[in-house]
C-alpha positions in Angstrom: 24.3 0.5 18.8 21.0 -0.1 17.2 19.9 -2.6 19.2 19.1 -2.6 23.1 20.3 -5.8 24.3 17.9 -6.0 27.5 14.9 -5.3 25.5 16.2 -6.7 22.5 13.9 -3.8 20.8 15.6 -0.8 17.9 16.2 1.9 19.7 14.9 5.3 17.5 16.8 8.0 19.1 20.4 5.9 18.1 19.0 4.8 14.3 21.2 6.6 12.0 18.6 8.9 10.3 19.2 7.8 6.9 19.0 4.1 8.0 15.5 4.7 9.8 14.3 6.6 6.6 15.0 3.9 4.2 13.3 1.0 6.3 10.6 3.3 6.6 10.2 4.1 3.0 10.9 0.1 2.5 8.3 -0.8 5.0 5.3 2.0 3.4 5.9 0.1 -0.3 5.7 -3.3 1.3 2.7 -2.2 2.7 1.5 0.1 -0.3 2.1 -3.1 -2.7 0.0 -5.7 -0.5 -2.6 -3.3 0.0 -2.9 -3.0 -4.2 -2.2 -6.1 -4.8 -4.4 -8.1 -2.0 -7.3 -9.9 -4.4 -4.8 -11.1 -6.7 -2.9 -14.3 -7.1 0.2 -16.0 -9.4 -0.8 -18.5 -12.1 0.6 -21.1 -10.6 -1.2 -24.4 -9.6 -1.7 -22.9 -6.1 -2.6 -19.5 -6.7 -0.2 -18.3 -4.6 -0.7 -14.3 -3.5 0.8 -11.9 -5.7 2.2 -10.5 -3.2 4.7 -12.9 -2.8 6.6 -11.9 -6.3 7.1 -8.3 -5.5 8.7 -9.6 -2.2 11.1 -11.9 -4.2 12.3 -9.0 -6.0 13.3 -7.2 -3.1 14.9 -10.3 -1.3 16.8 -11.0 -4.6 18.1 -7.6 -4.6 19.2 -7.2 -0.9 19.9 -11.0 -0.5 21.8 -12.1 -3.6 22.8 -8.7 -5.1 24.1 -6.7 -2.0 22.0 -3.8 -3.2 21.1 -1.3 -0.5 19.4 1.3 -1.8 16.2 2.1 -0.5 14.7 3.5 -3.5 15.6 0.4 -6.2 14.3 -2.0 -3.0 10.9 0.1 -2.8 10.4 0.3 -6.8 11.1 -4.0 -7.0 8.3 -3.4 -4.1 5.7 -1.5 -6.7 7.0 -2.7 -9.9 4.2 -3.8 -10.9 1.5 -1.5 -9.3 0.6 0.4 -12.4 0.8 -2.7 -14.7 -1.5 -4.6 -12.7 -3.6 -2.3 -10.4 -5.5 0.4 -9.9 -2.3 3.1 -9.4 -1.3 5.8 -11.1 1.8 7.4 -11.6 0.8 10.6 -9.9 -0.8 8.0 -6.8 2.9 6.6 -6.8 4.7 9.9 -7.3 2.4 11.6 -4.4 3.3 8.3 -1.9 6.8 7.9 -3.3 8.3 10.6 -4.8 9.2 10.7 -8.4 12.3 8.9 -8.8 10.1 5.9 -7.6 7.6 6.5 -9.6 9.5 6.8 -13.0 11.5 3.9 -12.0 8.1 1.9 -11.6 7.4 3.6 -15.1 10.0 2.3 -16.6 9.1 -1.0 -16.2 6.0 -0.9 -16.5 4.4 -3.1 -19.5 1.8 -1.0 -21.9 -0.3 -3.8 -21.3 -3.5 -2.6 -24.2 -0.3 -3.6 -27.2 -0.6 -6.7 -28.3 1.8 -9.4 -26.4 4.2 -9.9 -29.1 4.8 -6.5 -29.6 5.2 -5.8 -25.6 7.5 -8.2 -25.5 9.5 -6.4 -28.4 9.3 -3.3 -27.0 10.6 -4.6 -23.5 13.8 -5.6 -25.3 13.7 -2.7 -27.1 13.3 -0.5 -24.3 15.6 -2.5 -21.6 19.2 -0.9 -22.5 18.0 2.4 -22.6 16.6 1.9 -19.0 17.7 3.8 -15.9 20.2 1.9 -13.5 17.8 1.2 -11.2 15.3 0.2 -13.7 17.9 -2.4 -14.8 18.2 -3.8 -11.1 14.6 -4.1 -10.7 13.9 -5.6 -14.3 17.0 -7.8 -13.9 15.5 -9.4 -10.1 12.1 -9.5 -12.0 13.7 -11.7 -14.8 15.4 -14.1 -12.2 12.0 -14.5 -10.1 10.1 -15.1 -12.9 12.3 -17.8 -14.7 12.9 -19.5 -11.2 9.0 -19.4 -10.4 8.4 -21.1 -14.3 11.0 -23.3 -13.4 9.7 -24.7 -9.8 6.4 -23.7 -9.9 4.7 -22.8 -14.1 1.7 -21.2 -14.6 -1.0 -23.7 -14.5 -1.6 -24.4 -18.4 1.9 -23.7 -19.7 3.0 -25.9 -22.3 6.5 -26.8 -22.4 7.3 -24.5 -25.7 5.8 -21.9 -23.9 7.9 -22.0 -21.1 10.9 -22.3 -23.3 9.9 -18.9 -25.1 9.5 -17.5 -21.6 13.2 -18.3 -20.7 14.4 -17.5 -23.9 12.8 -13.7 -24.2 14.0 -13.5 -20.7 17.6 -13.6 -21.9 16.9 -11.5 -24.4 15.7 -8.5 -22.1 18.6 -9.4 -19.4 21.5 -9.6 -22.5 20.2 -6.1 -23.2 21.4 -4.7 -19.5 24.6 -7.1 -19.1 27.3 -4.9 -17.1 24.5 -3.8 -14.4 25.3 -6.0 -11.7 28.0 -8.8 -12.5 26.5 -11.2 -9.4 22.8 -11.1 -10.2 23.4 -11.3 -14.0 25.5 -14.7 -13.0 22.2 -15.3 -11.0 19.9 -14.9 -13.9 22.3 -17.3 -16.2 22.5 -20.0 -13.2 18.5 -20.4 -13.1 18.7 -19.6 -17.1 20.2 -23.0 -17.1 17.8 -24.4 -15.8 15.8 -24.4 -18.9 13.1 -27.2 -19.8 
């Protein structure tokens, strides 16, 4: 058992190793992410830490998708790291390993093109992806449409949130026959649509 039931604390020596491997490599890009991400906030009316999204991804992943692997659950952690920090791929790769860090890659946006053309190239890009590429750009599309949805960047036209949703669909329709329950996901919160 994992658990002492008098102390109600883990007990290390009867953690499977494996299992005590991936909550640590779990808890290091929880804490990587905040650390990188700690003076930045959301668009949203409230600012809300940035934090916050990467954390999404991972609950939409383990929650609604079942998906236990530590290494898509850490990447949804750092997806956006190199995007929208400081990090490098060798920083990630060096902390991470390189799986990580090539899945973090892979979603990465090249964020000096112009945003049309990102936004092509993400579509472009998306089916050619690896599978756990696809899992972490498929929680990022359902966090983001749900956070448009309840809670828009502050400024957003309705059109614009419309295009938003709709390039969304685009991206997901490109990685259809990933994960049958959070592509369902993503088309429940699609629906949602303003």
């Amino acid at each position: 058992m994992w658990q002492d039931a008098e102390t109600n604390t883990l007990d290390a020596k009867t953690i499977p190793q494996a299992a005590a491997d991936a909550a640590d490599l779990i808890l290091r890009a929880v804490a990587f992410a905040a650390h990188k991400h700690r003076d930045q906030r959301r668009k949203d009316k409230d600012a809300s830490p940035y934090i916050n999204h990467p954390i999404a991804l991972a609950k939409v992943l383990w929650q609604e998708g079942g998906v236990r692997d530590a290494q898509v659950i850490a990447a949804a952690l750092l997806h956006d790291t190199l995007e929208d920090t400081e990090t490098s791929w060798q920083e990630l790769r060096g902390d991470f390993g390189e799986e990580i860090a090539d899945v973090v890659l892979e979603v990465t946006d090249t964020k000096w093109i112009r945003k049309e053309v990102r936004k092509r190239l993400q579509v472009a890009r998306a089916a050619r992806s690896s599978d756990k590429a696809k899992l972490v750009k498929l929680a990022d599309k359902i966090c983001n449409v749900r956070d448009i949805a309840a809670h828009p960047p502050a400024g957003w036209a309705l059109e614009r949130k419309r295009q938003y949703f709709d390039w969304a669909k685009e991206v997901v329709d490109q990685i259809r026959g990933t994960h049958a329950e959070l592509e369902q996901r993503f088309d429940e919160v699609y629906a949602l649509k303003p």
